[in-house]
C-alpha positions in Angstrom: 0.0 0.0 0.0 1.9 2.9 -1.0 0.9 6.1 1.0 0.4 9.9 0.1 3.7 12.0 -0.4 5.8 8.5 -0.7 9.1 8.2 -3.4 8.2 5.9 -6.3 9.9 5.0 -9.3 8.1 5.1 -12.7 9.5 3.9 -15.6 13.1 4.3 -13.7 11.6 8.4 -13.5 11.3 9.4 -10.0 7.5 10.6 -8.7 5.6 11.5 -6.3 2.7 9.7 -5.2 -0.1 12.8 -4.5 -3.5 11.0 -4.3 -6.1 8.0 -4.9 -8.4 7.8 -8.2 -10.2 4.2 -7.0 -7.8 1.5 -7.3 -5.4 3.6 -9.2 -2.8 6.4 -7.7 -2.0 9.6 -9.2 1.9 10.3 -9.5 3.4 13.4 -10.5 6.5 13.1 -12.3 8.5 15.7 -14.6 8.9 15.3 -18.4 10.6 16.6 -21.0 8.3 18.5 -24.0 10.3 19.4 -26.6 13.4 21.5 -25.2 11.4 22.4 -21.6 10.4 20.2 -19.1 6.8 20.0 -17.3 5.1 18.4 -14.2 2.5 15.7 -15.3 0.3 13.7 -13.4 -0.1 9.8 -14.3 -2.8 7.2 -12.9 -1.0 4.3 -12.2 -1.5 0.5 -10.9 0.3 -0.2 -7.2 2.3 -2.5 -9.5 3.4 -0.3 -12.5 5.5 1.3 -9.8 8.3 0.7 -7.1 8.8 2.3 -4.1 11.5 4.2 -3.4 11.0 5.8 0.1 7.5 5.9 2.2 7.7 9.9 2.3 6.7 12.2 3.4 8.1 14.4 0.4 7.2 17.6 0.3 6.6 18.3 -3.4 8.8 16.8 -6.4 11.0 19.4 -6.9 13.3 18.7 -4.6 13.6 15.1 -4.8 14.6 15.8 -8.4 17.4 18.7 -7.7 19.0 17.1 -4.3 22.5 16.8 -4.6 25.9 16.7 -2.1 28.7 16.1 -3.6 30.2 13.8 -0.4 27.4 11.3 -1.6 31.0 9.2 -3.9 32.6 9.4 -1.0 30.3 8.0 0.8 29.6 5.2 -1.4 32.9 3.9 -1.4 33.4 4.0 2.6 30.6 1.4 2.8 31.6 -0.5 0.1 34.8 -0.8 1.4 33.3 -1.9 4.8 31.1 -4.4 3.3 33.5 -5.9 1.5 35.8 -6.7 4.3 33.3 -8.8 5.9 32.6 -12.3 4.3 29.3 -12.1 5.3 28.2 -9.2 3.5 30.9 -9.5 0.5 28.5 -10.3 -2.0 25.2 -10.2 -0.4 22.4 -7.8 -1.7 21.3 -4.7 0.8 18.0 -2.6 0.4 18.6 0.6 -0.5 17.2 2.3 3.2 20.5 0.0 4.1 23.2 1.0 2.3 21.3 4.9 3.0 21.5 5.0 6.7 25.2 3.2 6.5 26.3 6.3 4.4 23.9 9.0 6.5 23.4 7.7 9.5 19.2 8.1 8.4 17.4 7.8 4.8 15.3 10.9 4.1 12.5 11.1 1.5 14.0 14.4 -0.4 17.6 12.4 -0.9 16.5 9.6 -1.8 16.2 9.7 -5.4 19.6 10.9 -6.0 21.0 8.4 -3.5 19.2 6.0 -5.8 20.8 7.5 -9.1 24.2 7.7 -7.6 24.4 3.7 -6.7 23.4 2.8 -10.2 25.9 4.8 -11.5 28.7 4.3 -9.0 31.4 1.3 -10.0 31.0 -0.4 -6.8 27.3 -1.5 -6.6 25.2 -3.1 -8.9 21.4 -2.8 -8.8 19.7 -6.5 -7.7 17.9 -8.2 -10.3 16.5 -10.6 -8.4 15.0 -7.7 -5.8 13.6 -5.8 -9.1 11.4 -8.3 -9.8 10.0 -8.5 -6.6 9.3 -4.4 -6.6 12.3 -4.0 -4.1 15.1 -2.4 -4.3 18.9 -3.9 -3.3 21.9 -3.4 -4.4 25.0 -5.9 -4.4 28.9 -4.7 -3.8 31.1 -5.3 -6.3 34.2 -7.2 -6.5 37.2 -5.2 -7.2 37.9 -7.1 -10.4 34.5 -6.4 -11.6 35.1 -2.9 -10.6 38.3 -3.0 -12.6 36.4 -4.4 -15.5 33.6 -2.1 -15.4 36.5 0.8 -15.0 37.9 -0.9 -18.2 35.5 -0.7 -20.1 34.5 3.0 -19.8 38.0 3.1 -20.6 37.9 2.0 -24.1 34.6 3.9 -24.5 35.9 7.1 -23.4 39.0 6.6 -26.1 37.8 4.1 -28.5 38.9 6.2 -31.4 42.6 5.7 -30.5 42.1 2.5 -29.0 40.9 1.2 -32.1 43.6 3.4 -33.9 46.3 1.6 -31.7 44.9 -1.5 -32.5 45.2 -1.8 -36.1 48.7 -0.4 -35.9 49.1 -4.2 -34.3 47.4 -5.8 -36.6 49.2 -4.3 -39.8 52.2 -5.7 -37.8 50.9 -9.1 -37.4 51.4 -8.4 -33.0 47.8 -8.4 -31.7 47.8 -7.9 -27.5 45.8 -11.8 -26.6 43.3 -11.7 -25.3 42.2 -7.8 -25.3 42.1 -7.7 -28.9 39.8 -10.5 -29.6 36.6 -8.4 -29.5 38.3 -6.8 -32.2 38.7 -9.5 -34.4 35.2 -11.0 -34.1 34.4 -9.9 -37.6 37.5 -11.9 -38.9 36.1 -14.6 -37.9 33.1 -14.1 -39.1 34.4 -13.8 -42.7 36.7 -16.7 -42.2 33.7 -19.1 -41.6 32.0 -17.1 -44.0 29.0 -15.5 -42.5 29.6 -12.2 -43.7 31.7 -11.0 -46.8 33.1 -7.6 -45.2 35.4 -7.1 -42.4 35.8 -3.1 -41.3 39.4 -3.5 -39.4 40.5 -5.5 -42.8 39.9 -2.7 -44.9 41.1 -0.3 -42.3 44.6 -2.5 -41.9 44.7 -2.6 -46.1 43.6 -6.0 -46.4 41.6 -7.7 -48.8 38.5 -9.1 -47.5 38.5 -12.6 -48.1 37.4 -15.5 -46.6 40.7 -16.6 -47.6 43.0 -13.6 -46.0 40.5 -14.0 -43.1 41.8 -17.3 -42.4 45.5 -16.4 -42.8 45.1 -13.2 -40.8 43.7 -15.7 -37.8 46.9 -18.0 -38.0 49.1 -14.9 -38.2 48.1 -13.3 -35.7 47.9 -16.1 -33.2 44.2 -16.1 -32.7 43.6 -19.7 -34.7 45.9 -22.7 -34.3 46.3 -24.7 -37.7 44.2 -26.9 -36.6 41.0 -24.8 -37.1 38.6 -26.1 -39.8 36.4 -23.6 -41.1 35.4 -25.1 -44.3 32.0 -27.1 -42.8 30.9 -23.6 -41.0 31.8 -22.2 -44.4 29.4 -23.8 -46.4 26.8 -23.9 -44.2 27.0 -27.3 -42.0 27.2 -27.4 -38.6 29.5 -29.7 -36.4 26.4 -31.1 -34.6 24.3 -33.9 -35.1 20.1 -33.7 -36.3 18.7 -32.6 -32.9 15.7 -33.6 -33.2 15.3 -37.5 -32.5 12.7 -40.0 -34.0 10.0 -41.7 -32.1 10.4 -45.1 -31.7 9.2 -47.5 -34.3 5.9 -47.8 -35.3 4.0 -51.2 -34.3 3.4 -53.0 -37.1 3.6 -56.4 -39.2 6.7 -57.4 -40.1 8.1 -60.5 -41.7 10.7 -62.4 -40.3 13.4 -63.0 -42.0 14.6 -66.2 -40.4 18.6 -66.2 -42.4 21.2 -64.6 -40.5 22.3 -61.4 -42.5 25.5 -59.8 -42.4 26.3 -55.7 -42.0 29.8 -55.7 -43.8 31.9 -52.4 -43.2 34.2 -50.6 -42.3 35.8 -50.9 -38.5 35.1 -47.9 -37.5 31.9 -47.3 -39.0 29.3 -46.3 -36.4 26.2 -46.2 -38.1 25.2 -49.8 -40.1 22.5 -49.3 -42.2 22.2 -52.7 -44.6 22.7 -55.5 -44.4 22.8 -58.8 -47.0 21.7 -62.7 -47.0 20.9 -65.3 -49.0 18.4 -68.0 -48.2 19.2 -70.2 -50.8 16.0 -69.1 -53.5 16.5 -65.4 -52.9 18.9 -62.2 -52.5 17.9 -60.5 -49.3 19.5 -56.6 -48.9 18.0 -55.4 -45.7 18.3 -51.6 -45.4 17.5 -49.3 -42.5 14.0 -48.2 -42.1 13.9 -44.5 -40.9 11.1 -43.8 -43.1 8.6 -46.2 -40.8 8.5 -42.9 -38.6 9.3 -40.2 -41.2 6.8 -39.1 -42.9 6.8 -36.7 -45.8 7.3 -33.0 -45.1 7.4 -33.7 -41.1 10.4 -31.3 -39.4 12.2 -34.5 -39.1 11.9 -34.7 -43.2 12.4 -31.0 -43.5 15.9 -30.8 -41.8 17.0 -33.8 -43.1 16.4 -32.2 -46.7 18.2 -29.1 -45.3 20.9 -30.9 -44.5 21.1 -33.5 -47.5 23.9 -35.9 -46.1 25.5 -36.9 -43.2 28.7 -34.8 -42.9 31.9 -37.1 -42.6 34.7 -35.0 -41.8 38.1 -36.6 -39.9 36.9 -34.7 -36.6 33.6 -37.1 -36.5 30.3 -37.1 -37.9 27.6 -34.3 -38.4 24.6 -36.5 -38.4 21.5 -35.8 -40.9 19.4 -37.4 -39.0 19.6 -37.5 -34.9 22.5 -39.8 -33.2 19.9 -41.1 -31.0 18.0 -42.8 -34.3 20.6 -45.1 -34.5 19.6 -46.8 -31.7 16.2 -48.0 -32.7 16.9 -47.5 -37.0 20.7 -48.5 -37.6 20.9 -52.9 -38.4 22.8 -55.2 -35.9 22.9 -53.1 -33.3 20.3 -54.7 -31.4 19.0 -58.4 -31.2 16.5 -57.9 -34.1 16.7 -55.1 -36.4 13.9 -53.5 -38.1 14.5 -52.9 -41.8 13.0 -52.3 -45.2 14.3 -55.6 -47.4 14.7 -55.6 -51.0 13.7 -59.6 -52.3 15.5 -60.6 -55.4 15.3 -63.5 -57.8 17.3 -63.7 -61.1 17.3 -65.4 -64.2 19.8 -67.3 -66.0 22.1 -64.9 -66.7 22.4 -63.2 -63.5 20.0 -60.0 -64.0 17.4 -59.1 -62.0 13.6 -61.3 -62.4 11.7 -60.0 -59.8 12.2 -57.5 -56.9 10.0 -57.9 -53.4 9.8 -54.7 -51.2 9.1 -55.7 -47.6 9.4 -54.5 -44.2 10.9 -56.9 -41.6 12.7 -58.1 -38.7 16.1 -59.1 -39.4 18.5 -61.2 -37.2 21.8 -59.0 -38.4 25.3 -59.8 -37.6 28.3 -57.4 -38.0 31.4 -57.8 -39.5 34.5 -55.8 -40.4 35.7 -56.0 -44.1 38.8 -58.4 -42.8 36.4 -60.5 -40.6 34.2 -61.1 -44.4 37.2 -61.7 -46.3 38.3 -64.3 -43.5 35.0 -66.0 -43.9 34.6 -65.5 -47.9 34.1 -69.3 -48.1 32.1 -70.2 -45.1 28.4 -71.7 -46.6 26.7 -68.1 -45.3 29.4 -65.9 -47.2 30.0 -67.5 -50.3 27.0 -67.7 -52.5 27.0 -63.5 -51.8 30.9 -63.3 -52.9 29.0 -65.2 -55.8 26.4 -63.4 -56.5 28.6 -60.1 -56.3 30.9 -61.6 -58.8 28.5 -62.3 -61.6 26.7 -59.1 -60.9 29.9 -57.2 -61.3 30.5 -59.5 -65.2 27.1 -58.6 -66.2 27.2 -55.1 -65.6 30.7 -55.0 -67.2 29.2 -56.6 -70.4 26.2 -53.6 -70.1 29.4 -50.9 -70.4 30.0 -50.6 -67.2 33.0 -48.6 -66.7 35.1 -48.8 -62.8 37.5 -46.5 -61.9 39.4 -47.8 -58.4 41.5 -45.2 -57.0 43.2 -45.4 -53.8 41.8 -44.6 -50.7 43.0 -43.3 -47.4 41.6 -43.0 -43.8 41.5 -39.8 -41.7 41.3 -39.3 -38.4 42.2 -36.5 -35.6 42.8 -37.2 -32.3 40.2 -35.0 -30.1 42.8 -34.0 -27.5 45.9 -33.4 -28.8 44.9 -32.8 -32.8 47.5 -34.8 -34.0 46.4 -36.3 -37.5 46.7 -39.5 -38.8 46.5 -40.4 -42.5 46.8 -44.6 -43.2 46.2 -46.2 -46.7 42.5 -48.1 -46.9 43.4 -51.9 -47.5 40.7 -53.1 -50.2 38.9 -55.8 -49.3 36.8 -58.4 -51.5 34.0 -58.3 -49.0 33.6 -54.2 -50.2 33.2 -54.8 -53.5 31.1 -57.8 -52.9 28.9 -55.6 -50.3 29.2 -52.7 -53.6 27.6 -54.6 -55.8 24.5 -55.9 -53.3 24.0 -52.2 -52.8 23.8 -51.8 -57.1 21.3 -54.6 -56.9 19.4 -53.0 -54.1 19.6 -50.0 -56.3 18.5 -51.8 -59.6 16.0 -53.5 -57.9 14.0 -50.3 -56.5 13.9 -49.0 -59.9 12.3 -51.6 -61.8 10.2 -51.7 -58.2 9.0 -48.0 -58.9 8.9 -48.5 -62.4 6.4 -51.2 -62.2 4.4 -49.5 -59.7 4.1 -46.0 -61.2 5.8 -44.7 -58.3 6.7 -40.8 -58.4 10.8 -41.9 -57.7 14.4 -40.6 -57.0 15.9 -41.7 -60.7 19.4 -41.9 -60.6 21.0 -41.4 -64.6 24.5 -41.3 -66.4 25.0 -40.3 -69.8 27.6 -42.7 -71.4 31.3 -41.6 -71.5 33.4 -40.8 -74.4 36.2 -43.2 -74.2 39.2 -43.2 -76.2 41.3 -45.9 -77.6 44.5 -45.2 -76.2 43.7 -45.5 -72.6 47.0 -46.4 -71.1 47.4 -49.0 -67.8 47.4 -48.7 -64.3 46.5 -45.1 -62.6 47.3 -43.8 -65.8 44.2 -44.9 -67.4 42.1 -44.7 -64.2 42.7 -40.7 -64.3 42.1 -40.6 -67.9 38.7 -42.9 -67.4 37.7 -40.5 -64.4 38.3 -37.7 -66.8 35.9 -39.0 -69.6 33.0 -39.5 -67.2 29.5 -37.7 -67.5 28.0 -35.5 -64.4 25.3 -37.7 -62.5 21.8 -36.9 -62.8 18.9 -37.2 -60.1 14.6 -37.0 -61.9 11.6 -38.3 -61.6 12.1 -40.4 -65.3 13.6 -43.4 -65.7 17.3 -43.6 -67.4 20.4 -45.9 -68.1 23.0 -44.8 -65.7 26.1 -45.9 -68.1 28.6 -46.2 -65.5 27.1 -48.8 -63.6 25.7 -50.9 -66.9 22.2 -49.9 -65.4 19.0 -49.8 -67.9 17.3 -47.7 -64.5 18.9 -47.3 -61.4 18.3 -45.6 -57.6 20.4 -45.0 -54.6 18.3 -46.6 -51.6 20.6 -48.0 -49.4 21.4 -45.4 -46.8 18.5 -43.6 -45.2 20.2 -42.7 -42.1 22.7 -40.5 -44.3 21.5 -39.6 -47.6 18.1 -37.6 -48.1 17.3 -38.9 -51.5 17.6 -42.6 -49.9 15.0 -41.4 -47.0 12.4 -39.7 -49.8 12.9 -42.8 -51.9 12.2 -44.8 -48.4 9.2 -42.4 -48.1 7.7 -43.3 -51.3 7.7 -47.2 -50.8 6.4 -46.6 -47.3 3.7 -44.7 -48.5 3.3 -47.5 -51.6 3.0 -50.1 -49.4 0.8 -48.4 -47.0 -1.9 -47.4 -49.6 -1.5 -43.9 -48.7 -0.9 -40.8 -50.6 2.5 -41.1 -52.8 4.2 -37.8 -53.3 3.6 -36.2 -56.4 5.9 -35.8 -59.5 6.4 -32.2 -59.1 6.9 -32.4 -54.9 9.3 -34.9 -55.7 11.0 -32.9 -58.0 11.7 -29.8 -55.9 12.6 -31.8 -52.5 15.0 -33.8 -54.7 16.2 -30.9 -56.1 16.6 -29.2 -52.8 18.2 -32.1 -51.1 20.6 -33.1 -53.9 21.7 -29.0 -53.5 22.3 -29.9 -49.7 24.6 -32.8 -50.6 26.3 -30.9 -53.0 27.7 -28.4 -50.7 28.6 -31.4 -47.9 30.7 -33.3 -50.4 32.4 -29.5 -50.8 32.8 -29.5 -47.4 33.8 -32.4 -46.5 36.4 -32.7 -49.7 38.1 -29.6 -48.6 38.5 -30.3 -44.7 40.1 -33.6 -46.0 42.4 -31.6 -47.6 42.6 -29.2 -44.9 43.8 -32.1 -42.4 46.3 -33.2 -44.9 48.2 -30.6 -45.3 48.3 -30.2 -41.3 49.6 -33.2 -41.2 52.1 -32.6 -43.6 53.0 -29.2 -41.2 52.5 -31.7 -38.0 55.3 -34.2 -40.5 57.7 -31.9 -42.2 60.2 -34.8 -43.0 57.0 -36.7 -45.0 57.8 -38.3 -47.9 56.2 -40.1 -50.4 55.9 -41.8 -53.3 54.5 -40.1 -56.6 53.1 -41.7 -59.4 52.6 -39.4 -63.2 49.4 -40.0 -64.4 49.0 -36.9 -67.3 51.2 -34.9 -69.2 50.8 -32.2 -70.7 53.6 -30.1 -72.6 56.1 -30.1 -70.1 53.9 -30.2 -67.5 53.6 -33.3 -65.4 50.4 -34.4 -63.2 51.6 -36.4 -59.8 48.9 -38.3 -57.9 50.3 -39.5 -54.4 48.5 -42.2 -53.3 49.7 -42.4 -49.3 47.8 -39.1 -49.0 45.0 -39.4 -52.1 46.2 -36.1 -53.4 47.4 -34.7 -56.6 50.0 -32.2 -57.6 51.7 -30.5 -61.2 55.1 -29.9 -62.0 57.7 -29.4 -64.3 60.4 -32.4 -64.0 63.6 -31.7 -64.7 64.0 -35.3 -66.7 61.8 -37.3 -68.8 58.9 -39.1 -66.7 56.2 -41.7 -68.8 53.0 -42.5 -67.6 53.0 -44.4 -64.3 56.4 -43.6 -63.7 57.4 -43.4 -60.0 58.8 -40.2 -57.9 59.2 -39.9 -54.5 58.4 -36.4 -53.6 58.4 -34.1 -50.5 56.0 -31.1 -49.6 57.2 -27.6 -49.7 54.9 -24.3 -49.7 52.1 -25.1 -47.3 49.1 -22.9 -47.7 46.1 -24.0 -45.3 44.0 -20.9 -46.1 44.2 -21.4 -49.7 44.2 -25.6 -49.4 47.5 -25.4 -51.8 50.8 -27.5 -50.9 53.9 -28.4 -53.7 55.3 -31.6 -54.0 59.5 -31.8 -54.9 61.0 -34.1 -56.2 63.5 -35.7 -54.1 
């Protein structure tokens, strides 16, 4: 209950409380109009208000033109006796408090600049928490947050020659860690590309690039080499999907009795098919996100965003939420749910009939050594097989396979320290290739069939040549004669693979256009509405966009973690092999790091001839490295 002639506080203005209108009060407070001030009276609510001092106050006036200038002084003698006592160090004190510890008693006509004076002063700070109870309290500071707050109207006092001062360092590559970083925000903003200007650039004379960005970072000390800005720069973020799926749907399933095998890598983490064979029929069992994404969902929507899951050497950015492989990824429960792909085939090996069914699947996992160790066991063999006529067949259809050399990333998490080790290629993953080609073959004629809006996937046939020379020679020159990839709604011969029709549906969990084309047979099966030709269209469009930018990203942080490790290594080297030529120019592809590299020999090298090389000229922020001759 506030009372007639009492202090209050309106919109932080002081008033004077000088009557009732009902269940309001009428406060006079002074405003300015233009270039004069004038009294006005307002009707307030008890709670629109706080209470500053119970009054009596004579009129307003004087609350608003009380000053003494020993009020700083005062201020600081009770801080500095509050302080001293553990007790009261940091706890919060009313106002009336701290009034009668500076003056002995709290009138109503100082009270407002009391008031002003502690919000201003360095060593108090107004109470929050008492705010938003419609009290008043203020909290001492500590004398490094005095020193801060000093500090800081400091640099706002003189942030013209501060900031003058400050790109005099930066022109001279010496910034003063960890003061300057506020400074250099906006570098990093157009390092990681989020915004394409950079003010203290252009002031220092440098070009604003993402590029000069980066090195201005490493110059100046405020990245380590180790810094990968390439994801960020296109978009992706380090983190998993957030959002998780439900858990699976319950519904009919058949079971599939014959143990199937998930064949992969020894590090992957995220198994999503799976292949058997019963003796009558080819079983690929793939991952079934789509039982509990449906079209257009959030789930759908920032998977499409996303396009891919984003495999970098630091770990994986997720498309879909680490916590769906759990329930969705194969073998790593008892029973696995999964979408299966049925095949028979005729004589010659092609593809008579495909079978799209949802079931539970009793999945093992192996590693690609583990397979090969078992290649001839009764459960392995008819797949090595299978794989092996699939892979003639398509080679009689035109298929054309370039095989380059692959290598395995990784970066420790504590120390960064990069490792780079030469993939060993296994039967079992080209036998565990070509299932996933079948899978692929399979949904198309599947679709086909069924007049299914689907995810086509199509390749225009290359232009060979004649004089395609041997080894990685003629690999490069093979790579170099193949036609882009194409994703539509119509049916085409993707050449490469010796396809008539063809469609990538063997990884949900990580590729978009797998989960829409998972969508569609859901939705098939399920009598319900199929997405439309020109839906499909646009989402495959927009995911295929997504994807495109990952692979970007994902290329150039493997080459951003190379050429660390060659910095992290400078005694690397390697061996070379020539694989073009062109005038004197001489293309070098070093397999031990899957990277290439021109130069101009100083003797005669033929294709496929062998060089061992070192690196020289290491440029992270331009992703550029020369390799010497030795």
């Amino acid at each position: 209950m506030l009372q007639k002639n009492g202090v209050v506080l309106y919109k932080n203005q002081c008033a004077l409380v000088i009557g009732t209108d009902g269940e309001k009060y009428v406060i006079a407070l002074r405003v300015f109009s233009g270039k004069k001030t004038q009294r006005v009276e307002v009707k307030v609510r008890e709670k629109d208000v706080v209470a500053l001092h119970p009054g009596p106050a004579a009129n307003l006036e004087p609350l608003l033109d009380f000053s003494d200038s020993a009020i700083p002084l005062q201020i600081a003698e009770v801080h500095e006796l509050l302080i001293s006592d553990e007790s009261t160090a940091r706890a919060p004190v009313a106002l009336s408090e701290l009034a009668e510890l500076m003056r002995s008693s709290f009138k109503a006509e100082e009270s407002y600049a009391l008031y002003s004076a502690l919000c201003a002063c360095d060593e108090f700070a107004l109470d929050d928490a008492a705010s938003k109870t419609g009290k008043i309290a203020f909290v001492p500071r500590s004398a490094e947050e005095m020193a801060a707050l000093k500090q800081k109207k400091y640099e706002k006092e003189h942030a013209v020659e501060l900031r003058a001062a400050f790109i005099k360092r930066l022109k001279q590559r010496k910034l003063d860690l960890p003061r300057d970083s506020s400074y250099m925000t906006e570098v990093e903003s157009l390092a990681l590309g989020q915004t394409e200007k950079s003010k203290v650039m252009a002031e220092a004379g440098i070009a604003q690039t993402p590029e000069k960005a980066h090195k201005l970072l490493l110059d100046t000390g405020m990245w380590r080499i180790t810094r990968n800005p390439f994801p960020t720069r296109y978009g992706f973020s380090f983190a998993s999907a957030k959002e998780g799926l439900p858990p699976p749907p319950d519904e009919a399933r058949l079971s599939v009795e014959t143990a199937a095998y998930a064949i992969d890598n020894a590090w992957s983490a995220d198994p999503d098919d799976a292949v058997s064979w019963d003796g009558t029929y080819l079983w690929i069992h793939i991952a079934d996100p789509a039982s509990a994404v449906m079209p257009e969902s959030s789930i759908d929507k920032a998977a499409r965003a996303r396009g891919t899951t984003l495999y970098l050497p630091e770990g994986a950015s997720r498309m879909l939420a680490e916590t769906s492989l759990a329930d969705y990824a194969l073998g790593l429960n008892e029973k696995s749910r999964a979408l299966s792909f049925r095949m028979q085939f005729d004589e010659k090996g092609a593809i008579r009939d495909c079978a799209v069914i949802p079931t539970m699947v009793n999945v093992k996992r192996l590693t690609y050594k583990e397979a090969d160790e078992k290649k001839e066991s009764s459960e392995l063999a008819p797949l090595f097989m299978i794989a092996r006529r699939n892979e003639a067949r398509r080679k009689n259809a035109g298929a054309v396979a370039v095989d380059l050399p692959e290598v395995h990333i990784t970066v420790d998490e504590a120390t960064k320290k990069v490792s780079i080790e030469r993939e060993v290629h296994y039967e079992s993953a080209s036998m565990v290739r070509e299932m996933m080609l079948l899978a692929g073959e399979g949904a198309a004629h599947f679709a086909f069939k069924n007049g299914i809006p689907f995810p086509y996937v199509s390749q225009e046939a290359p232009d060979i040549p004649k004089d395609i020379p041997t080894g990685l020679a003629g690999d490069f020159k093979l790579l170099r004669c193949m036609r882009k990839r194409s994703v539509g709604i119509t049916p085409a011969p993707h050449a490469a693979i010796g396809a008539a029709m063809y469609s990538q549906v063997t990884s949900p969990l990580r590729r978009y256009g797998d989960l829409i084309a998972h969508e569609q047979l859901r939705a098939f099966l399920a009598n319900r509405p199929l997405i439309d030709k020109d839906d499909m269209l646009m989402r495959i469009s927009e995911g295929d966009a997504a994807a495109g930018a990952a692979r970007k990203a994902s290329r150039e942080s493997e080459t951003h973690w190379k050429l660390v490790y060659l910095l992290q290594n400078p005694e690397w080297s390697g061996e070379a092999v020539c694989v073009d030529k062109k005038d004197r120019q001489v293309q070098l592809y070093i397999p031990q790091l899957n990277m290439q590299s021109f130069i101009v020999p100083k003797q005669d090298v033929q294709f496929n001839d062998v060089l061992t090389v070192r690196s020289a000229n290491i440029d992270i922020p331009n992703q550029k490295v020369d390799f010497i001759p030795v």
